[in-house]
C-alpha positions in Angstrom: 102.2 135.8 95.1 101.2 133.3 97.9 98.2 132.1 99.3 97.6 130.5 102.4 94.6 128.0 102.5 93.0 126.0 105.2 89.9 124.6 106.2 87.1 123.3 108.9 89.2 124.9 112.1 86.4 124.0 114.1 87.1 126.8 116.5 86.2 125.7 120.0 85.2 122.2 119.1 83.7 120.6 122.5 85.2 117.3 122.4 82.7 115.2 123.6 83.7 112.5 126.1 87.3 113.6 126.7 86.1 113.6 130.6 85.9 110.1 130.7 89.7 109.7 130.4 91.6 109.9 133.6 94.5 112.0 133.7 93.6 113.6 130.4 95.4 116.7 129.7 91.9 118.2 129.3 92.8 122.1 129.3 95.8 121.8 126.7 93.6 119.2 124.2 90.4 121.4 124.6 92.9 124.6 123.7 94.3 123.2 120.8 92.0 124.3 117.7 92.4 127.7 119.2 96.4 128.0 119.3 96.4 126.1 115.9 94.6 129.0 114.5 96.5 131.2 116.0 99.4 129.3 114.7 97.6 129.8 111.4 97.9 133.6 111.3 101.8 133.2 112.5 101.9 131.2 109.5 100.5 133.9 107.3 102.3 137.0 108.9 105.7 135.2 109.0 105.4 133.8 105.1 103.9 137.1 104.2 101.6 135.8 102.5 99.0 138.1 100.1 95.8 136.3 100.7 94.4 133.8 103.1 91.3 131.5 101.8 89.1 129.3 104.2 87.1 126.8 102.9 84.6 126.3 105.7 83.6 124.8 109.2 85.5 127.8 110.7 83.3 126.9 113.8 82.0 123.8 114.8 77.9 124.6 115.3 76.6 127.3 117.6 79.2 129.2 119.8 78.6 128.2 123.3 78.9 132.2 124.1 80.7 135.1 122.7 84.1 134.1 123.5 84.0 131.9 120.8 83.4 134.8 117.8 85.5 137.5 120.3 88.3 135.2 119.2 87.9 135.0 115.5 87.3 138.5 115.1 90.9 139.4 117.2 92.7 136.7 114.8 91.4 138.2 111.8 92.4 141.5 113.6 96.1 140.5 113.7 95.7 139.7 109.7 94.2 143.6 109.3 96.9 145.3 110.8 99.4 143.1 108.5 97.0 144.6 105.4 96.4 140.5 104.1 92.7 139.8 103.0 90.6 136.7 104.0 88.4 134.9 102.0 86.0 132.6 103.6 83.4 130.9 103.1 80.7 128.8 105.4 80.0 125.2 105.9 78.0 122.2 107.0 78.8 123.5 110.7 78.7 127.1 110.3 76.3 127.4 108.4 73.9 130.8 108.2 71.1 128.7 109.8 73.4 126.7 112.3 75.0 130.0 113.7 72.4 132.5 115.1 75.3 134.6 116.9 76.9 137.0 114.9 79.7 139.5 115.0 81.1 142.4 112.7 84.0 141.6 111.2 86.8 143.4 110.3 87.6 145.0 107.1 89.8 142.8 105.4 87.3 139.7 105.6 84.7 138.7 102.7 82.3 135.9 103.2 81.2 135.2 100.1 77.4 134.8 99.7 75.4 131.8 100.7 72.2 132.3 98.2 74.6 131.9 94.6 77.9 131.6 93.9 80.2 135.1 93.9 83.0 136.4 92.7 85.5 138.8 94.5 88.7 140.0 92.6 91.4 141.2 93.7 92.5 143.8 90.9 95.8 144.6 92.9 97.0 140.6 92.7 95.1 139.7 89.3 93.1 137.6 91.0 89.3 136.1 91.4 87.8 134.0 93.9 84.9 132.3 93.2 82.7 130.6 96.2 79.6 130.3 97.7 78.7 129.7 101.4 75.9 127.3 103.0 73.0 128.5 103.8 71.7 125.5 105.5 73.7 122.3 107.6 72.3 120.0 104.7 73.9 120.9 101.3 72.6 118.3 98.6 73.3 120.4 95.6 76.3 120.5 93.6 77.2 123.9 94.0 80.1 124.3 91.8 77.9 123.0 89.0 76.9 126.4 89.0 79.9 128.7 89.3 80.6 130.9 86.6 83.7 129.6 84.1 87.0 131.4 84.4 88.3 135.0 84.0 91.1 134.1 81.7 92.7 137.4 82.5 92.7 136.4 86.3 94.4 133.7 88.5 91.0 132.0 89.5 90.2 130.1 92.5 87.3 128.0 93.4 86.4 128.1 97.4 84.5 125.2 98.3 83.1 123.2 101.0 82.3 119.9 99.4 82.5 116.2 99.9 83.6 115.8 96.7 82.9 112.7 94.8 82.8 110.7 97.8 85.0 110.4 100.6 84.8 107.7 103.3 83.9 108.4 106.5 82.6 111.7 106.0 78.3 112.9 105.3 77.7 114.1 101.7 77.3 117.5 101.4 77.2 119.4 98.1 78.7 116.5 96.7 80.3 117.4 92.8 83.0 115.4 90.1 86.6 116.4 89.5 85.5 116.6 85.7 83.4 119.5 87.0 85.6 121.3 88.5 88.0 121.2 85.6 85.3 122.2 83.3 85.3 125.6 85.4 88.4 126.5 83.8 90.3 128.2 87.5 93.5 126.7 88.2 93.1 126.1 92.0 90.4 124.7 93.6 90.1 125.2 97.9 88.3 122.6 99.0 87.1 122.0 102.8 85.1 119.6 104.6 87.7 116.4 104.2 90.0 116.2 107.5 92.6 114.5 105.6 94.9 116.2 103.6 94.6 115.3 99.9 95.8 116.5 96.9 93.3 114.9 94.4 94.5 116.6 91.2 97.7 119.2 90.2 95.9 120.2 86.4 94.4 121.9 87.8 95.1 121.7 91.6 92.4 120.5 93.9 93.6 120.3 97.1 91.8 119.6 100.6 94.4 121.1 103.4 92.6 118.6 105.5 91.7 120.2 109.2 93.9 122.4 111.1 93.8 120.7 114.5 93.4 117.0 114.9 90.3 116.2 118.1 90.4 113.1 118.7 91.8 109.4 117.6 90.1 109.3 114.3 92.1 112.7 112.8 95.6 111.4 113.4 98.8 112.2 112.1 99.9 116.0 111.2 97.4 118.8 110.4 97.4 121.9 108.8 97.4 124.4 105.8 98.4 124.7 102.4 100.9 127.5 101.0 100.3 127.9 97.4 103.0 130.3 95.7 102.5 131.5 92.4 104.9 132.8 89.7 103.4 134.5 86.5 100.1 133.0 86.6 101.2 129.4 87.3 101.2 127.4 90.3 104.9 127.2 91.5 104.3 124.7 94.4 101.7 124.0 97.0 103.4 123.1 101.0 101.8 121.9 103.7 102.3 123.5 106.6 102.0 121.7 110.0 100.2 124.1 112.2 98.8 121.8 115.2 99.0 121.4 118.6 98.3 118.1 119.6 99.3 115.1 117.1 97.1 112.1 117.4 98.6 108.9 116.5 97.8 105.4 116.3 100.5 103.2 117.2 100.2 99.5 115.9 102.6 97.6 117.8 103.8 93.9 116.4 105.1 91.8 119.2 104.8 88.0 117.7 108.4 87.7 118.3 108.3 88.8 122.0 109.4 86.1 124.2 108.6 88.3 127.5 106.5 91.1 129.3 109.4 93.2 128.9 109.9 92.5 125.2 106.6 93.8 124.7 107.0 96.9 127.3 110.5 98.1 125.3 109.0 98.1 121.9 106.0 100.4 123.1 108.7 102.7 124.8 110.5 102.6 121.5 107.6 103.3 118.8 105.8 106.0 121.5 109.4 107.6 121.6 109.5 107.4 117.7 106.1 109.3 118.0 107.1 111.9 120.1 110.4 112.7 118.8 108.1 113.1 114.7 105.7 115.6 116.8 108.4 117.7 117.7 107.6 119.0 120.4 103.6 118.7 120.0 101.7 117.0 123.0 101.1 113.2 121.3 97.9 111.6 122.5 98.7 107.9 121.5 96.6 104.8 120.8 98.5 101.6 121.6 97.5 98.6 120.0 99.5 95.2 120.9 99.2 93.0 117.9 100.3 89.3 116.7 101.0 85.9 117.8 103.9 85.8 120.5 104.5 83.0 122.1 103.5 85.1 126.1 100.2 85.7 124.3 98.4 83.8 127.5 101.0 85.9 129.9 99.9 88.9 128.1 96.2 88.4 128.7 96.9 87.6 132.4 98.8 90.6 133.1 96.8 92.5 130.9 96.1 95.5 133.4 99.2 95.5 134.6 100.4 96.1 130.8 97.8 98.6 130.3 99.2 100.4 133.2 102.7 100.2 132.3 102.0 101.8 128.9 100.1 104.8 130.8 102.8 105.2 132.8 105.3 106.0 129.7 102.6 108.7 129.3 102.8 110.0 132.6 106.6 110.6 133.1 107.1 112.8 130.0 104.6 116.0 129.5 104.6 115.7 125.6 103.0 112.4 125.7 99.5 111.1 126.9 98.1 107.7 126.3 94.5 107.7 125.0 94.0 103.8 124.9 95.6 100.6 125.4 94.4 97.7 123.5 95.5 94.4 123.5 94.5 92.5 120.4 97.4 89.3 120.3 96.3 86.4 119.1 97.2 82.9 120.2 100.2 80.6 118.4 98.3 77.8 118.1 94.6 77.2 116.7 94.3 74.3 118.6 93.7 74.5 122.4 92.7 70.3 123.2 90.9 70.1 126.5 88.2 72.5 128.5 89.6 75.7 126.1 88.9 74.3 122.9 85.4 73.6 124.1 85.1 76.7 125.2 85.9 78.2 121.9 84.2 76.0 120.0 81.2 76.9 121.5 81.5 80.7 121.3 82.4 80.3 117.3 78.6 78.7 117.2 77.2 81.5 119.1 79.2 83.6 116.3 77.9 81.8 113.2 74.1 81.2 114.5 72.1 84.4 113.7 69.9 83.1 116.2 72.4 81.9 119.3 73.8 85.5 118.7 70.8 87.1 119.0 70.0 85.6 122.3 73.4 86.8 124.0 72.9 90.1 122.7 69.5 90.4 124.3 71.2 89.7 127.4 73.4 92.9 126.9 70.9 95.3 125.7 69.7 96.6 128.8 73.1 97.0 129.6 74.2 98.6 126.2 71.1 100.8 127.1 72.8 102.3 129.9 76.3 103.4 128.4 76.5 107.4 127.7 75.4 109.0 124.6 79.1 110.0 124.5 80.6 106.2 124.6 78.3 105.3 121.9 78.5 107.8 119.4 82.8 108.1 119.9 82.6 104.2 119.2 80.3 104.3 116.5 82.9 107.0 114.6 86.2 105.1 116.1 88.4 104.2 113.1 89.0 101.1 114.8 86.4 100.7 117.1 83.0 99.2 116.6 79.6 100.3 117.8 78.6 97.9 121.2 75.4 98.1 119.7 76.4 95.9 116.6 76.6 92.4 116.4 80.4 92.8 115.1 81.2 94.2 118.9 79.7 91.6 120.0 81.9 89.0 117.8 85.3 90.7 118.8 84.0 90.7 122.8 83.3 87.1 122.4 87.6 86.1 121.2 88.5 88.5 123.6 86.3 86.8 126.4 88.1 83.3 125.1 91.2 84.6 124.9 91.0 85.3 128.6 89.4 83.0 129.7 92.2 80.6 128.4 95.3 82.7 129.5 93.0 82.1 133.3 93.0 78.3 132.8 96.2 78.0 131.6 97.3 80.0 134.8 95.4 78.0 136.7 96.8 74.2 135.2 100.3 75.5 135.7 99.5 76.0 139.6 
């Protein structure tokens, strides 16, 4: 018997702020939670699998028109005609209250019910699965608290959208233990709602697939589903399958040993051509972060858009490879500057430590902070490695970076 689970596709997904990115391959990024789940459904037809459990956040809030559910219901179509069931339940972002447009779905689809937990067997497979939906975005209650213990004459699954005991970088909802779910007695647990795939114990197995289709910088690396095949009642192996479209990646690039610009340029060309050739064949949208002490650090800064444009233009001579970001984060050799420069950064590491002398700069900024776009400052505020220009931590960073340049300008300028 096998199972194919996934969770939070996030069908349609808007992608806030993606406009703001020149030469964005908008149309193929915006597409790509839609062919990953179609994807998903090749996966089920071509493994043949006997059931397909979702475990949440099919869609991402309130379809922007009909398309969105026309879609789902002809994917779940294509599953019909191969005669596999789906099992789903709803999340945070699909909630009942969070998605007032509805559809009939075809036959082979159960959503399980939002008001208590419910069972639905599967005589033919020997087989129960045992979910509840939300009813509401907000799920504080620890719903599998309250899910009946197992059918020992069944294979038993628990479908759940949960947090878990915690998981950074994700909102609580219907938060619960691992000793909980053990004390259910099923031997798989289908858990959604974490984007990174986990598998948090194998007795019995709780897995989160993590999310089908990486969006953006913060869900990098490969996505998916999970194939569960069972023999006799026992768990034989659980594969993930990689089912997306896009791959995002953060590359962290070292370059304290580069002794020139084109040092630095040919180890990006080498770790963005290591990228591409792991994607195979996917569409990377790369991060680049320069990092260490090289000895060019002051020619780096210098020539730091002309760096920032070399790396984009790796991007824009191959079609499976865009550049999302360019950062330039080197440090200098030396601690010591002597002259103008280390006055300079003397004074801006008092502005750091004084609550007060901070304060004052950042007042400056406000109005200006004020007038970024909702869609800058809530991306920042979520970036993995990015930090709100609101806090007083951006403001820190802004500050090194300001010195840093400002010295790689002097030092220009001496050697004139």
């Amino acid at each position: 018997m096998k199972i194919l689970h996934a969770a939070d596709l996030h069908i349609d997904s808007p992608l806030r702020g993606l406009a703001r990115y020149e030469g964005a391959p908008t149309d193929e990024i915006r597409g790509a939670t839609r062919k990953a789940v179609e994807n998903l459904v090749d996966a089920a037809v071509s493994n043949a699998v006997d059931l397909v459990i979702i475990a949440g956040d099919i869609f991402d809030g309130e379809w922007k028109d009909y398309g969105t559910g026309l879609f789902w219901v002809k994917q779940l179509a294509r599953l019909r005609d191969e005669e596999i069931p789906v099992v789903i339940v709803a999340g945070n972002h699909d909630a009942a209250s969070e998605i007032t447009k509805r559809l009939t779905l075809p036959p082979n689809v159960t959503q399980l019910a939002s008001s208590s937990p419910q069972v639905h067997r599967f005589d033919d497979l020997d087989l129960a699965v045992i979910g509840q939906s939300y009813a509401k975005r907000v799920v504080t209650d620890d719903l599998a608290a309250k899910f009946p213990e197992a059918d020992h004459g069944l294979f038993n699954i628990g479908l759940l959208h949960t947090s878990l005991d915690g998981r950074p970088g994700h909102a609580t909802y219907s938060p619960t233990s691992v000793d909980t779910l053990r004390g259910r007695g099923y031997q798989y647990w289908a858990l959604g709602h974490i984007h990174q795939r986990e598998v948090v114990s194998e007795e019995p197995w709780i897995v989160f697939p993590g999310n089908l289709q990486g969006r953006h910088i913060r869900e990098t690396g490969p996505k998916g589903a999970s194939l569960v095949t069972i023999e006799r009642g026992e768990i034989e192996s659980v594969e993930n399958l990689e089912l997306d479209v896009v791959r995002w990646v953060n590359c962290h690039i070292e370059v304290s040993n580069a002794n020139t610009f084109e040092d630095v340029l040919s180890q990006v060309s080498e770790e963005l051509e290591t990228s591409t050739e792991s994607a195979y064949g996917r569409l990377v949208a790369a991060r680049v972060e320069i990092i260490g002490r090289p000895p060019i650090h002051n020619d780096l800064w210098r020539r730091s858009l002309e760096l920032d444009m070399e790396i984009r233009a790796f991007g824009a001579a191959r079609n499976d490879l865009w550049i999302e970001k360019v950062k330039l984060n080197t440090r200098r050799t030396s601690e010591v500057d002597g002259g103008l420069i280390e006055s300079i950064r003397s004074r801006a590491k008092r502005i750091q430590d004084d609550p007060e002398e901070l304060a004052i700069v950042e007042s400056l900024f406000a109005d200006l902070r004020n007038k970024l776009p909702q869609e800058i400052k809530i991306s920042d505020q979520n970036d993995v490695d990015e930090l709100a220009p609101s806090s007083s931590d951006h403001l820190k960073a802004t500050l090194d970076s300001a010195v840093d340049l400002i010295a790689a300008l002097l030092g220009e300028t001496e050697a004139l």
